[in-house]
C-alpha positions in Angstrom: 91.8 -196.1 126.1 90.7 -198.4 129.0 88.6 -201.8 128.1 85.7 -200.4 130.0 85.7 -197.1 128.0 85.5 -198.9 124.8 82.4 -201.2 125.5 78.8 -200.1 124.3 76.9 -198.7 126.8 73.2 -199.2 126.7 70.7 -198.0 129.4 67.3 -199.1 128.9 64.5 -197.4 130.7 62.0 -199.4 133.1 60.0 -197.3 134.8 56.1 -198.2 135.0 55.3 -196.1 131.7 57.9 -197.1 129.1 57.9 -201.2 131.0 54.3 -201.6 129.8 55.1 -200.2 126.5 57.4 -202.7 126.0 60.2 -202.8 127.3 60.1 -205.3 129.5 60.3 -207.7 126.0 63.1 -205.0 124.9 65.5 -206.0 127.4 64.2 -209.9 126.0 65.3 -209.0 122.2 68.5 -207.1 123.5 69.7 -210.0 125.4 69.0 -212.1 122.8 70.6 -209.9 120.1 74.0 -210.0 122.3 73.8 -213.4 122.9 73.9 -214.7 119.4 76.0 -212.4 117.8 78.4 -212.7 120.8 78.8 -209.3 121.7 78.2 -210.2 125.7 81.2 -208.7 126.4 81.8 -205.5 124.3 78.1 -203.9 125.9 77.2 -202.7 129.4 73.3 -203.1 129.9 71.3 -201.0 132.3 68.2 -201.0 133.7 66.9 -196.8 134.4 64.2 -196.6 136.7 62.8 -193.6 134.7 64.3 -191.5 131.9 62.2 -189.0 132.5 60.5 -189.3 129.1 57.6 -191.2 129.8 55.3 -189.5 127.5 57.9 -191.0 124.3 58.3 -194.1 125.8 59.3 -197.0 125.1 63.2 -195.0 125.9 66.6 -196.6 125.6 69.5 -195.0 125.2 73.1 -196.4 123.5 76.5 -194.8 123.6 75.0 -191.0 124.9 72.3 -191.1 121.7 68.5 -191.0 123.2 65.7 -193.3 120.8 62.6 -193.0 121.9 59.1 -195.0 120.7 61.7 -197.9 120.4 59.3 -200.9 119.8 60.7 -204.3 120.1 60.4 -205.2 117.0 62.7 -202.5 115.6 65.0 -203.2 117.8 67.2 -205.3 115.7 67.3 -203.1 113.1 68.5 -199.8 115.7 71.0 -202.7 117.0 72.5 -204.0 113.0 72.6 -199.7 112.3 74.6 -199.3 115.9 77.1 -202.4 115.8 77.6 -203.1 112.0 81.1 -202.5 111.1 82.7 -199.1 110.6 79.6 -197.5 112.3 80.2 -194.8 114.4 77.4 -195.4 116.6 
């Protein structure tokens, strides 16, 4: 398995609907989150310009797996669940 196959991909959405909703601070916490925990390297982070699910916005997605109504605030928590050891995602 390549190095770029292995690394965490998260996509988050930024279109108009799920941007005011708060994502625009979601990409703030997720940078964040990487940055002190030094996972910089293991993630790919991606900006959508719309999910298409406007309507259950806020939307990010990580490793294929769709959240929707992700608040910043709970953002952490979704990230501890997705990278704490011996987590399958």
């Amino acid at each position: 398995m390549s190095e770029a196959s292995r690394r965490t991909q998260i996509s988050i959405c930024m279109g108009s609907s799920c941007f005011a909703r708060g994502n625009n601070r979601t990409l703030q916490v997720l940078r964040e989150y990487l940055r002190t925990r030094q996972l910089e390297e293991q993630v790919d982070v991606k900006g959508l310009l719309c999910s298409g699910g406007c309507s259950q916005g806020p939307n990010l997605v990580i490793d294929g797996m769709a959240y929707h109504a992700v608040q910043p605030a709970a953002l952490v928590e979704l990230l501890d669940h997705h990278f704490r050891p011996g987590s399958a995602g």
